[in-house]
C-alpha positions as CSV (number, residue, x, y, z in Angstrom):
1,X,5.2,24.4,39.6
2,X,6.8,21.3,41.5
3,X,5.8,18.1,41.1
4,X,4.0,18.3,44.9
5,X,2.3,21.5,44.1
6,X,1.0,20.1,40.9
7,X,-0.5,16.6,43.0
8,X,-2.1,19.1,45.1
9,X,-3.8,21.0,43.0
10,X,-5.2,17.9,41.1
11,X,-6.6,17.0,44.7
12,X,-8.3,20.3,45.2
13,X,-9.5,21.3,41.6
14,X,-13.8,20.6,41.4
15,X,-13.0,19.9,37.9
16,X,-10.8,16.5,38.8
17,X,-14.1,13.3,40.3
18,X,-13.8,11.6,42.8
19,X,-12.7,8.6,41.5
20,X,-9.3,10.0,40.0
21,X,-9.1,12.2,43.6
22,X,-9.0,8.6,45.9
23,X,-6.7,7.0,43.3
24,X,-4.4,9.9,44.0
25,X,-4.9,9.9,47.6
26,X,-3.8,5.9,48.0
27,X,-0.3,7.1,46.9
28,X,-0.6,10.0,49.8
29,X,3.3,9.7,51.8
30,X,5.0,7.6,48.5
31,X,6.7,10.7,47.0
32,X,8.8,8.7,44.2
33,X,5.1,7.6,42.8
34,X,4.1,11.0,43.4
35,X,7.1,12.8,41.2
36,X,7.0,10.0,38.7
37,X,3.2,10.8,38.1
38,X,4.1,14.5,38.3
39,X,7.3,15.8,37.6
40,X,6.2,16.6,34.3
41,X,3.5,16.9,31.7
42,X,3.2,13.7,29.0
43,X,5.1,15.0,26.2
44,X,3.4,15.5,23.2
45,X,5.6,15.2,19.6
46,X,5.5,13.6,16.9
47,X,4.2,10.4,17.9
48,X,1.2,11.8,19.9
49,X,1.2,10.8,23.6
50,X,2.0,7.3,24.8
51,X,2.1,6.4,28.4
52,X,1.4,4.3,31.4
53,X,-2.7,5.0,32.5
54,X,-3.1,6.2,35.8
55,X,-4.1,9.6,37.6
56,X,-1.3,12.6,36.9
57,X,0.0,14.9,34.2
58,X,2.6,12.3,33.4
59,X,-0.3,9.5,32.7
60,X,-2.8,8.6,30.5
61,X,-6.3,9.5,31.5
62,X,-9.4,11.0,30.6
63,X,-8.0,14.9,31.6
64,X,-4.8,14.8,29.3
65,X,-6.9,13.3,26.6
66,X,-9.4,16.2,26.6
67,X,-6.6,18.3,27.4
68,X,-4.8,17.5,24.4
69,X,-7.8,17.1,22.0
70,X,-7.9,20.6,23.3
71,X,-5.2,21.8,21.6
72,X,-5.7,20.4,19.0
73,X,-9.3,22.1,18.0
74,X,-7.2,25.6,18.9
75,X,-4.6,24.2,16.0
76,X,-7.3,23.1,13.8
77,X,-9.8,26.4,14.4
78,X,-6.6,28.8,13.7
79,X,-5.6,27.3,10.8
80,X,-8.2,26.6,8.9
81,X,-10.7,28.8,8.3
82,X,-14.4,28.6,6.3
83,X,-12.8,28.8,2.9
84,X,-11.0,25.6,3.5
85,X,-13.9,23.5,3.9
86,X,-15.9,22.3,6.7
87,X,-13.4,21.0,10.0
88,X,-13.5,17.5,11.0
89,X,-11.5,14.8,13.3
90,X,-11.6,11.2,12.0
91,X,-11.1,9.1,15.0
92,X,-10.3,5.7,15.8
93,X,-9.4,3.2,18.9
94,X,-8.1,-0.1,19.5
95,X,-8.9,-2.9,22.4
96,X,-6.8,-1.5,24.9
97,X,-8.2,-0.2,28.2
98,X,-9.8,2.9,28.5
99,X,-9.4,3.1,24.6
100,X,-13.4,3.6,23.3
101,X,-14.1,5.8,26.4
102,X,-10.8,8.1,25.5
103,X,-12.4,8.1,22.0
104,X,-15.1,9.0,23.1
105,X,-13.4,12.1,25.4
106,X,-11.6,13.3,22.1
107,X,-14.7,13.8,19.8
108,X,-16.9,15.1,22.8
109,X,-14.4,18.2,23.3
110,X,-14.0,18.4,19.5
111,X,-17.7,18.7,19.0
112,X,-17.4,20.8,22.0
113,X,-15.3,23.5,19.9
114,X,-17.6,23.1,16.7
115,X,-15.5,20.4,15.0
116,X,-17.4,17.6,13.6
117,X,-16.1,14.3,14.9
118,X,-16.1,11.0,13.1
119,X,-15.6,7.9,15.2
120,X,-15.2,4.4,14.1
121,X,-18.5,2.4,16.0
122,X,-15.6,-0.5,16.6
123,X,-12.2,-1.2,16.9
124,X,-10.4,-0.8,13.3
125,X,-6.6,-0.7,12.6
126,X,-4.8,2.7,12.4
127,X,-4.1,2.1,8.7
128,X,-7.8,2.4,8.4
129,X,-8.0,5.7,10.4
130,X,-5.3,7.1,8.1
131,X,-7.3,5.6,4.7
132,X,-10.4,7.7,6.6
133,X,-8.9,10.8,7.2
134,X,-8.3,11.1,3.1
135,X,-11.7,9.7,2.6
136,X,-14.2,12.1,4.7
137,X,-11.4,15.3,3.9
138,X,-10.9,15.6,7.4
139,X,-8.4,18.2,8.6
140,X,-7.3,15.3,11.1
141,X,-7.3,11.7,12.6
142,X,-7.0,10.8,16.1
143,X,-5.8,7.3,17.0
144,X,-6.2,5.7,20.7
145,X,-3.7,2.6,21.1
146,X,-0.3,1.9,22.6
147,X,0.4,-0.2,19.7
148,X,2.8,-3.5,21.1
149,X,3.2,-2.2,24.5
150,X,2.8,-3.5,27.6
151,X,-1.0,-3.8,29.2
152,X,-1.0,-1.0,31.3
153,X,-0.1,1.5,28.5
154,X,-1.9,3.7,26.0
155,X,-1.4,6.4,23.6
156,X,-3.0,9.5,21.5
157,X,-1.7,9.6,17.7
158,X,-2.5,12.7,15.7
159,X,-2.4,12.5,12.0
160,X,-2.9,15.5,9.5
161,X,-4.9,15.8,6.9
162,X,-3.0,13.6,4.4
163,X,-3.3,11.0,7.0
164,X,0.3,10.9,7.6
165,X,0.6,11.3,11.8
166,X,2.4,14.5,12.5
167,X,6.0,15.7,11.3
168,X,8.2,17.4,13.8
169,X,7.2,20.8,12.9
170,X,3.7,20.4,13.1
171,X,3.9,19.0,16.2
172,X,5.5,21.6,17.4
173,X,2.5,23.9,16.4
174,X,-0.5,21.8,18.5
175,X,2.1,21.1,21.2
176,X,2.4,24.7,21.6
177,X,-1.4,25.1,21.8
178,X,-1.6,22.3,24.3
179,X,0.7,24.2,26.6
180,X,-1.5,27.1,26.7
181,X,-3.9,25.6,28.3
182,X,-3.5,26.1,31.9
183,X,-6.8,25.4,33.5
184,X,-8.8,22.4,32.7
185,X,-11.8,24.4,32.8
186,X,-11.3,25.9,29.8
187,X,-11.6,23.3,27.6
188,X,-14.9,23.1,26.2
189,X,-16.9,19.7,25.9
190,X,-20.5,18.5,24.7
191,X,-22.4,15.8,26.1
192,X,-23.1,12.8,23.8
193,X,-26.8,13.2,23.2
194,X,-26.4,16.9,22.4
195,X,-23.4,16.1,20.0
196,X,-24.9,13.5,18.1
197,X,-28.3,16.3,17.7
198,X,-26.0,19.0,16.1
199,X,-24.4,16.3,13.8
200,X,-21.1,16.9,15.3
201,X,-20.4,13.4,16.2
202,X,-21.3,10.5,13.5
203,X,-20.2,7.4,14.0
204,X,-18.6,5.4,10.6
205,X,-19.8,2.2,9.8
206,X,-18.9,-0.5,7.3
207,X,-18.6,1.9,4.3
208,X,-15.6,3.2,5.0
209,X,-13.6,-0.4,5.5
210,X,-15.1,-1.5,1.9
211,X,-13.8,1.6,0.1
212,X,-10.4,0.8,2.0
213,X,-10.1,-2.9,1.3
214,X,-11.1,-2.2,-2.6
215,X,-8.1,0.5,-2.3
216,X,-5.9,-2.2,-1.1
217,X,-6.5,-4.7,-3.9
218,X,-5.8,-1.9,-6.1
219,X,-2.2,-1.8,-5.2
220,X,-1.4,-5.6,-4.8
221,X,0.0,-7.5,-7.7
222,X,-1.2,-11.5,-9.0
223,X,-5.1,-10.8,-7.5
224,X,-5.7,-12.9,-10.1
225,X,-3.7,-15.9,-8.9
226,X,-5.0,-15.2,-4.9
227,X,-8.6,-15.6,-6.7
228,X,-7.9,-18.7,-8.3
229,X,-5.6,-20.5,-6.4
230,X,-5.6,-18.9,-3.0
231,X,-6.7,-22.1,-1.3
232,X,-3.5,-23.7,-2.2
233,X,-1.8,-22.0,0.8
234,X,-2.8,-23.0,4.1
235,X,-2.7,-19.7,6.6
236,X,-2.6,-19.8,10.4
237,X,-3.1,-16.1,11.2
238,X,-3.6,-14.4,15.0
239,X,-4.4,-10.7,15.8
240,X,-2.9,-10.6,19.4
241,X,-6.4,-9.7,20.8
242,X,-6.2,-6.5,18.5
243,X,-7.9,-5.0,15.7
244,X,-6.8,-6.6,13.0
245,X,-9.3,-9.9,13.6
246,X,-12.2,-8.9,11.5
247,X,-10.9,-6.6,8.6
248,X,-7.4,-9.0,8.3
249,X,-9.5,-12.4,8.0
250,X,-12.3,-10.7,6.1
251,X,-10.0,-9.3,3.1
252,X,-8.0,-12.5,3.1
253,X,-10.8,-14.6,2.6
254,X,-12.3,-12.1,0.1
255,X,-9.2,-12.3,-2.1
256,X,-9.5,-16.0,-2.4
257,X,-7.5,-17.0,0.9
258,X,-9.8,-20.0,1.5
259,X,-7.6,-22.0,4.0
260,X,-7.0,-19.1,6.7
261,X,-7.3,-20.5,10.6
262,X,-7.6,-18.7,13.1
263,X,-6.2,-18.8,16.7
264,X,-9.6,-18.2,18.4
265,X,-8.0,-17.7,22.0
266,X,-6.6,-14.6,20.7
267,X,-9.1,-13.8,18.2
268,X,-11.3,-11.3,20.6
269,X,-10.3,-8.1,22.2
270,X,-8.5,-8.1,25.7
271,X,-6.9,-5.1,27.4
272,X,-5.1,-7.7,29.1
273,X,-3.5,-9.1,26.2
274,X,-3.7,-12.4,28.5
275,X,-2.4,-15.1,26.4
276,X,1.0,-13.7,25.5
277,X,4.0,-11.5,27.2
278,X,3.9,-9.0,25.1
279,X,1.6,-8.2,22.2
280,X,4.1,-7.8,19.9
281,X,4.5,-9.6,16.8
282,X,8.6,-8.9,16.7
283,X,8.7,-11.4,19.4
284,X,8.8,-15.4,18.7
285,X,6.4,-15.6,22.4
286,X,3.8,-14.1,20.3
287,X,3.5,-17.3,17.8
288,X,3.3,-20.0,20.8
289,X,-0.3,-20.6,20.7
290,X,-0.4,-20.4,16.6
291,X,2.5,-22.8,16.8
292,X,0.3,-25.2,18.9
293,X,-2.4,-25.2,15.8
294,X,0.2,-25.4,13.5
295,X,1.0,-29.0,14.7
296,X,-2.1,-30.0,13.2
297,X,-3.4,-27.7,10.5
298,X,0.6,-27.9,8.8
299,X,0.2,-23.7,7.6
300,X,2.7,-22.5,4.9
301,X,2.1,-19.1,6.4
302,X,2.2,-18.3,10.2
303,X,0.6,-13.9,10.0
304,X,0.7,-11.8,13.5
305,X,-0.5,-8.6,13.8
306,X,0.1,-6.3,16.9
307,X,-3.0,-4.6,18.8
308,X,-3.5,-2.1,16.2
309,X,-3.1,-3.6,13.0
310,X,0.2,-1.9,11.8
311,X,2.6,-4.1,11.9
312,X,3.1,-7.7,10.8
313,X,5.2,-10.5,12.2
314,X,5.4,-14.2,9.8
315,X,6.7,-17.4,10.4
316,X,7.4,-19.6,7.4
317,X,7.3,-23.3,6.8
318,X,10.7,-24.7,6.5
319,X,11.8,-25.9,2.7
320,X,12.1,-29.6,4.2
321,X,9.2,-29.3,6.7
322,X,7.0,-28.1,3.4
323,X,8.1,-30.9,1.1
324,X,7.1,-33.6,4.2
325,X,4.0,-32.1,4.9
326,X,2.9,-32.0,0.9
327,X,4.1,-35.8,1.1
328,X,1.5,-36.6,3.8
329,X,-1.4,-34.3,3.0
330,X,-1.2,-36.1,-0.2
331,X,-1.3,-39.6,1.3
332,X,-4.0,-38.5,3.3
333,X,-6.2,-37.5,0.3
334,X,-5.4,-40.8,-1.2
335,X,-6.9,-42.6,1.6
336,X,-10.0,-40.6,1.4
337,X,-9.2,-38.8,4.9
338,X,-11.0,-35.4,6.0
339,X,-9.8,-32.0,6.6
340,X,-7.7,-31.1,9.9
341,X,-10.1,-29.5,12.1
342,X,-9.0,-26.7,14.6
343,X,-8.1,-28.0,18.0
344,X,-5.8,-26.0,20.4
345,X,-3.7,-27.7,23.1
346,X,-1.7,-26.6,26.1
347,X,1.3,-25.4,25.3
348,X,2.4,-29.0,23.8
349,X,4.7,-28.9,20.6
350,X,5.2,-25.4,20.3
351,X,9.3,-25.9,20.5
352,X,9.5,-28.7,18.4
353,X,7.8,-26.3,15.6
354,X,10.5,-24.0,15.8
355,X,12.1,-26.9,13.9
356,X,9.5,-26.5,11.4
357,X,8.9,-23.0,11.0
358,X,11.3,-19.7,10.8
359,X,10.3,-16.3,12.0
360,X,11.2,-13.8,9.3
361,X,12.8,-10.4,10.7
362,X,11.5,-7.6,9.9
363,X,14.0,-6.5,7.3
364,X,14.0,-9.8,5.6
365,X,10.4,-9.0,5.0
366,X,10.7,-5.8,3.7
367,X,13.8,-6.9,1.0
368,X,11.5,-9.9,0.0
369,X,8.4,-7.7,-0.6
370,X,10.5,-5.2,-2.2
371,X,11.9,-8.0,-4.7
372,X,8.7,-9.4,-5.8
373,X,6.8,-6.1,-6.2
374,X,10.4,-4.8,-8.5
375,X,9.7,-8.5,-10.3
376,X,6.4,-8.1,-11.4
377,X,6.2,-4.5,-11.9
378,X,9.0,-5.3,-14.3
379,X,7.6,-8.3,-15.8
380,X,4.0,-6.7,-16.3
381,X,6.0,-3.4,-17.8
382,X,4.8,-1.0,-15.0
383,X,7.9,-0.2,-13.7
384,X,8.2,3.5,-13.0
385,X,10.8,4.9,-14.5
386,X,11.6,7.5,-11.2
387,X,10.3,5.0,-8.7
388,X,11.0,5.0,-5.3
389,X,11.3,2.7,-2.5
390,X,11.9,4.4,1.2
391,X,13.1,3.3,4.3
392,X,14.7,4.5,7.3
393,X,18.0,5.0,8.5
394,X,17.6,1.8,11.0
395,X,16.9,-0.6,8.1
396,X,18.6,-2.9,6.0
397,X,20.9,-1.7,2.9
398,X,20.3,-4.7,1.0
399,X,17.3,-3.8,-0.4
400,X,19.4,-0.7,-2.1
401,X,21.7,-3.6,-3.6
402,X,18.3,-5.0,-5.1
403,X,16.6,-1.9,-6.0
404,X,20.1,-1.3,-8.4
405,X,19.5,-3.9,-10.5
406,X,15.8,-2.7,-11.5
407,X,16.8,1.0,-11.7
408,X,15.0,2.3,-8.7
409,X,16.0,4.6,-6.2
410,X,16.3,3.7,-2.4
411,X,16.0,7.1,-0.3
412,X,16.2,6.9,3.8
413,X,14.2,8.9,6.4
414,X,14.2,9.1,10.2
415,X,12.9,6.4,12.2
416,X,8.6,6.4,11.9
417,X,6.7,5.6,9.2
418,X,5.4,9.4,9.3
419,X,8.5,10.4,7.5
420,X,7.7,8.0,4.7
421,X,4.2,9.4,4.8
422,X,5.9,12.8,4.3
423,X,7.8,11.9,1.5
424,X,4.8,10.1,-0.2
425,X,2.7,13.6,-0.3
426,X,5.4,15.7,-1.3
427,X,6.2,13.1,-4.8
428,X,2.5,14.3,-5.5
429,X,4.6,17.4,-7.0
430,X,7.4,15.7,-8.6
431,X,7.8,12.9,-11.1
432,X,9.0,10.6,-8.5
433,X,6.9,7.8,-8.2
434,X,6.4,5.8,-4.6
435,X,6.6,1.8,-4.8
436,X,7.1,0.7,-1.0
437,X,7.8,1.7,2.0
438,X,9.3,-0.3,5.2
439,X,10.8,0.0,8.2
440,X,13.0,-3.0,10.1
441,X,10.0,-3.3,12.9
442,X,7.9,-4.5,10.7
443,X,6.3,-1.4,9.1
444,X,4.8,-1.8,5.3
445,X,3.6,0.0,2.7
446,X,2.6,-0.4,-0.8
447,X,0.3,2.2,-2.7
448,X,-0.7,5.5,-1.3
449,X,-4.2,5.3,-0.3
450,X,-2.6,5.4,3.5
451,X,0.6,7.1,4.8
452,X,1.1,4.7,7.6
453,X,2.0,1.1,7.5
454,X,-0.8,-1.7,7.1
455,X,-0.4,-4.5,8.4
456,X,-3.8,-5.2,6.7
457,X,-1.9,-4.3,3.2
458,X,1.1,-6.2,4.3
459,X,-0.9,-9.9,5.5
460,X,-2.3,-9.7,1.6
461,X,1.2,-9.0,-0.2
462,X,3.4,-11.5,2.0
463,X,0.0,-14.4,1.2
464,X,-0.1,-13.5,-2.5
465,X,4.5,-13.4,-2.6
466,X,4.2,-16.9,-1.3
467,X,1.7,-18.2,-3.6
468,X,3.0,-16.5,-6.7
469,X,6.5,-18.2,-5.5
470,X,5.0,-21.6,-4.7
471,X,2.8,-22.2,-8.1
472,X,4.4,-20.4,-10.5
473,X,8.4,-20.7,-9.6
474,X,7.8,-24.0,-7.2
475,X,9.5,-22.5,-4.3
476,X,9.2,-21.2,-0.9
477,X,9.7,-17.4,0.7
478,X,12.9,-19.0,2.2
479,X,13.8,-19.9,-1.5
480,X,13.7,-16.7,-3.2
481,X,15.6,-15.4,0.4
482,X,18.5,-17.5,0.2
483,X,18.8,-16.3,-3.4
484,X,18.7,-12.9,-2.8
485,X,21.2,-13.6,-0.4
486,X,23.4,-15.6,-2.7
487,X,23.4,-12.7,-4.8
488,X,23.7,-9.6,-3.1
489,X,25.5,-10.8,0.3
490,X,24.8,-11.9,3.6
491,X,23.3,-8.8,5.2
492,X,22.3,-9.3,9.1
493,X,21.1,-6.7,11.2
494,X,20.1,-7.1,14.7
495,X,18.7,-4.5,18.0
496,X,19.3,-4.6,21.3
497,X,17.3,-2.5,23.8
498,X,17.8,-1.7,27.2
499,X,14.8,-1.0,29.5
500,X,14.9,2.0,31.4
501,X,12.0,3.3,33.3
502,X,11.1,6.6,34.8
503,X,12.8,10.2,35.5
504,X,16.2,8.0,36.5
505,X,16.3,6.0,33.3
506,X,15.9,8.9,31.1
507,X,18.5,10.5,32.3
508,X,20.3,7.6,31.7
509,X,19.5,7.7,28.1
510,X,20.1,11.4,27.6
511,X,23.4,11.0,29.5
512,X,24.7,7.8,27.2
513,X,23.6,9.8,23.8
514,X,25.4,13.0,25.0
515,X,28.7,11.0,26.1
516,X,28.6,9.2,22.9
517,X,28.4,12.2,21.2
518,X,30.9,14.1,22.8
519,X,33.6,11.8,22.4
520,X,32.5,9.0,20.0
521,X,35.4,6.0,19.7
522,X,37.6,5.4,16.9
523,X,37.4,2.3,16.4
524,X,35.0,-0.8,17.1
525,X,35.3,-4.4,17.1
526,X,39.0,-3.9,15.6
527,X,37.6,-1.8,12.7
528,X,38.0,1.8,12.4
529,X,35.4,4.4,12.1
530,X,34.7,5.9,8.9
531,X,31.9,8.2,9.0
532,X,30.3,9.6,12.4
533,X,26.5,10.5,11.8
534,X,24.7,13.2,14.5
535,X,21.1,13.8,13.4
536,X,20.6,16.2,16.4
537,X,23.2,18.2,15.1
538,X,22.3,17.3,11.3
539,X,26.0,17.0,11.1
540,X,28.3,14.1,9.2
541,X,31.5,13.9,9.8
542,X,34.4,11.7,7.6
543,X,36.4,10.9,10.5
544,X,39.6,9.9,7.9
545,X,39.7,14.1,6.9
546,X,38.0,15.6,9.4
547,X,35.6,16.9,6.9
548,X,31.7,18.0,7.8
549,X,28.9,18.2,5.8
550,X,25.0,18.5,6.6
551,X,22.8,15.7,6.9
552,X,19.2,16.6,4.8
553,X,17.2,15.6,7.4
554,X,15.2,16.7,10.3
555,X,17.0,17.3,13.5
556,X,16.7,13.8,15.3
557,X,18.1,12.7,18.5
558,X,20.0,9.6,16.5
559,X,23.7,8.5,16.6
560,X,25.4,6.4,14.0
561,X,28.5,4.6,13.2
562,X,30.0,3.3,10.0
563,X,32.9,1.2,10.0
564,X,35.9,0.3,7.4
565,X,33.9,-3.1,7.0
566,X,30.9,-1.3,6.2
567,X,29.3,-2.5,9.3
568,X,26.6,-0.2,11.0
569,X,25.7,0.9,14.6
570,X,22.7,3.2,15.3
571,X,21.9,4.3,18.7
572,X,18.6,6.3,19.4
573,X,16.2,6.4,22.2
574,X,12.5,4.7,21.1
575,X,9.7,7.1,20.6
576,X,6.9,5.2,21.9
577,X,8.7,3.3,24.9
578,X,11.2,4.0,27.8
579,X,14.1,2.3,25.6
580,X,17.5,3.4,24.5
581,X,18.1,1.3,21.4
582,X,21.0,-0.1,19.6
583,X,20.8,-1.1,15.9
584,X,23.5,-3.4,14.3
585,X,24.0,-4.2,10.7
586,X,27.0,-6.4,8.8
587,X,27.7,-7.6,5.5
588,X,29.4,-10.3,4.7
589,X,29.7,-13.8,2.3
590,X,28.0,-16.0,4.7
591,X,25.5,-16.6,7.2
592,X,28.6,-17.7,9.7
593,X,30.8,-15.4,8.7
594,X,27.8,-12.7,9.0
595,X,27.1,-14.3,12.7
596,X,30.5,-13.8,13.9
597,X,31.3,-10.5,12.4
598,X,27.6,-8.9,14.2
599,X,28.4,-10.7,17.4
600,X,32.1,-9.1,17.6
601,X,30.5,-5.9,17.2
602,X,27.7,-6.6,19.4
603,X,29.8,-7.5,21.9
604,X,32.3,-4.5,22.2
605,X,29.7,-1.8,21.4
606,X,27.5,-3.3,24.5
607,X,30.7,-3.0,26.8
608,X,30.9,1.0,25.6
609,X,27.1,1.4,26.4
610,X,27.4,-0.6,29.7
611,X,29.9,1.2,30.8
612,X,28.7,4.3,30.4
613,X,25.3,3.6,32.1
614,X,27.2,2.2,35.1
């Protein structure tokens, strides 16, 4: 059916209100707006649905979601039968538009088809939903958010019943069901009242988020120390108008995380995300307003977590800029004056703090967790003697340099954290044993009472690392980096992304991956190519012999490049955004001879891409 046909129909079919009708009729005569809405269904794999909200098969709304959900119930009602236990959806939502009400949608049809639905009565991270899923034996968990992106955007996560989202093949499985439905009239749907009399819809309350948080602490070393000196470090923390505001401040404080402020102008929900660019806690925009009450309150720790409470960004007080402030807060106390108060300004002083206070990247994150939990594992004789730490094939080899020296394995997976999820339930039948998990954008994981990253999880370990660092080794995060630095090398990674929208820009992307593929370069930024790695092809090639071997891995759109300096460039389009993304990773002594190594090979590989999409 073409992309007219299918605007059409939506404008006859009773099943379609009138609300979604005259939003469909205002774009009557603009036929890009009309193919871009139309040209083809939101794809369904194995990140769920994510995607601009709007009237269309190629939009967010209220009809894909029931659609989907849909498909799902077939999935779940096929697979399972009685013997396997009653069939339930855990499901939660963030603060995004249209995110409670598409919630809502989702356990309505489920109850609809028979399936018992829980749903959060609030917004709660997705680590949560994927704790929850375990927790009720659900034989699923349904996620509403977008995660960072823009305003106008939200998304559909499935996860299975390990609470791990969805691996490529069973994706495959409910996307086939969803395609079978043709007719929007098919999909069956119970109105709330009735639901909630059959007990197929139950909303959760605050049991579920204890039982998590007492799972967490479980898993995090030095509790101890956090309970007894946790008011030693000062903590600026925002949740981007997301999720993470009640359960992140609440488990902080329970631990013993006395000094924790928070930026109130981003402390509620907004669909509008108003107060920043972008809700995402990657980007150094997303601190300004913390930065502004950091002027004041003089935090060691700056925490950001995006919408939905996955991931975590930090900014750390400089070595210098923490001695000075030590200096003053204890003149202060020796002239008998007060406590800082919290008092935001307009935009005033949040350059000069970058002077003060250094975002950590994502990977330097994930080697410094990795370090202290291999440290005190160690030093409290708990180190497993088949641990595992896992990553992905975007993020940063030092930590394998690291993990070497305390006997543990390092094993990569694609890109998403449900490959590390994967790998977690299938060590349940060998003597592997999981440690952490991390992913360079700000994904982590310690423990396996989830199998997604917590930013919730994450907030706790990076608070307790620093205070373990400060009072028992008397030095700072940036500290123990430099060290690790000095001792394994100068590893710097970097991504650029390029933007492109629509039916066009995908095209683009498809075209650039297939060119690079067919005839890849031998040599970049005056360094020859070693190995040539195509994960849609599952193929590796050593570009020296010729020689080919099979990469162990699911069948991934994903490009990569390994240089004679043992430099890395991955290329891969993003899952959740319309983005073709280039990763970059060198090696070297130093952080200028690191710099000028990564820009070379920034440089020349951009020129190739350029050139192509041009």
């Amino acid at each position: 059916m073409s992309y007219m046909s299918r605007y059409r129909d939506w404008l006859l079919n009773d099943y379609i209100d009138e609300e979604t009708k005259a939003e469909l009729k205002s774009i009557e005569g603009d036929e890009a707006e009309i193919e871009e809405r139309f040209y083809k269904d939101l794809e369904f794999g194995t990140g769920g649905m994510r995607g601009k909200m709007g009237a269309g098969t190629n939009r967010m709304n209220k009809y894909i979601v029931r659609k989907a959900t849909q498909g799902l119930a077939n999935y779940i009602i096929n697979y399972y039968d009685d013997a396997d236990g009653p069939r339930s959806v855990v499901i939660a939502y963030d603060s995004r538009h249209n995110s409670q009400e598409f919630a809502e949608e989702a356990a309505l049809v489920l109850a609809g088809n028979g399936i018992k639905a829980y749903l959060f009565e609030e917004l709660k991270p997705t680590p949560e939903l994927s704790f929850a899923v375990r927790y009720f034996q659900a034989k699923a968990g349904i996620v509403i958010t977008a995660s960072h992106n823009p305003p106008e955007y939200n998304g559909y996560k499935v996860y299975g019943p390990e609470g791990c989202q969805l691996v490529p093949e069973k994706a495959r499985e409910v996307t086939a069901e969803i395609n079978e439905i043709d007719d929007f009239n098919i999909i069956k749907h119970l109105a709330k009242e009735e639901a909630l009399e059959q007990n197929l819809l139950e909303y959760i309350g605050d049991e579920v988020e204890e039982a998590y948080f007492q799972a967490i602490r479980e898993v995090l070393p030095d509790t101890e120390l956090a309970a007894q000196d946790g008011s030693e470090i000062r903590i600026i923390y925002t949740p981007l108008h997301g999720s993470g505001s009640k359960p992140v401040r609440n488990f902080l404080s329970q631990l013993g995380f006395k000094e924790l402020m928070m930026v109130q102008r981003q402390a509620n929900p907004d669909p509008e995300f108003s107060t920043v660019k972008s809700p995402n806690p990657e980007e150094r925009q997303a601190f300004t307003l913390a930065l502004e009450l950091a002027e004041e309150y003089q935090p060691d720790l700056i925490l950001a977590t995006d919408p939905d409470c996955d991931r975590l960004g930090v900014m750390v007080k400089r070595s210098e800029a923490l001695s000075n402030s030590r200096a003053v807060e204890k003149a202060n106390v020796d002239q008998g004056e007060v406590a800082v108060e919290q008092e935001e300004g307009e935009n005033s002083g949040a350059d000069s703090q970058d002077e003060n206070y250094r975002i950590l990247n994502g990977n330097e994150i994930g080697v410094l967790m990795a370090d202290y939990l291999l440290l005190r594992l160690q030093e409290k004789g708990k180190l497993p003697d088949k641990g595992v730490i896992i990553k992905t094939i975007v993020s940063t080899e030092m930590v394998c340099s690291i993990a070497e020296e305390f006997g543990v394995d390092v094993m990569d997976v694609l890109t998403g954290f449900k490959f590390i999820g994967e790998k977690i339930k299938e060590f349940e039948d060998t003597d592997q044993e999981f440690i952490f998990g991390f992913e360079e954008s700000y994904g982590y994981l310690t423990g396996t009472y989830a199998r997604d990253k917590d930013a919730v999880n994450a907030a706790a370990l990076l608070a307790t690392m620093a205070l373990y660092y400060q009072e028992e080794e008397n030095k700072s995060l940036l500290d123990r980096l430099a060290e690790l630095r000095e001792q394994h090398g100068y590893y710097l990674e970097d991504l650029k992304a390029i933007r492109l929208e629509g039916k066009e820009g995908q095209e683009k992307i498809d075209r650039t991956l297939e060119r690079l593929r067919g005839k890849y370069p031998e040599e970049i930024a005056d360094q020859q190519l070693l190995v040539f790695k195509d994960y849609l092809n599952r193929e590796e090639v050593n570009c020296q012999t010729g020689e080919c071997q099979d990469i162990e891995l699911p069948a991934s759109n994903v490009l990569q490049f390994r240089l004679a300096d043992e430099s890395l460039v991955t290329v891969r389009p993003s899952g959740t955004e319309p983005k073709l993304k280039i990763y970059f990773a060198v090696r070297n002594s130093s952080e200028a001879e690191a710099r000028e190594q990564l820009n070379l090979l920034q440089d020349e590989f951009m020129d190739l891409v350029y050139g192509i999409l041009d």
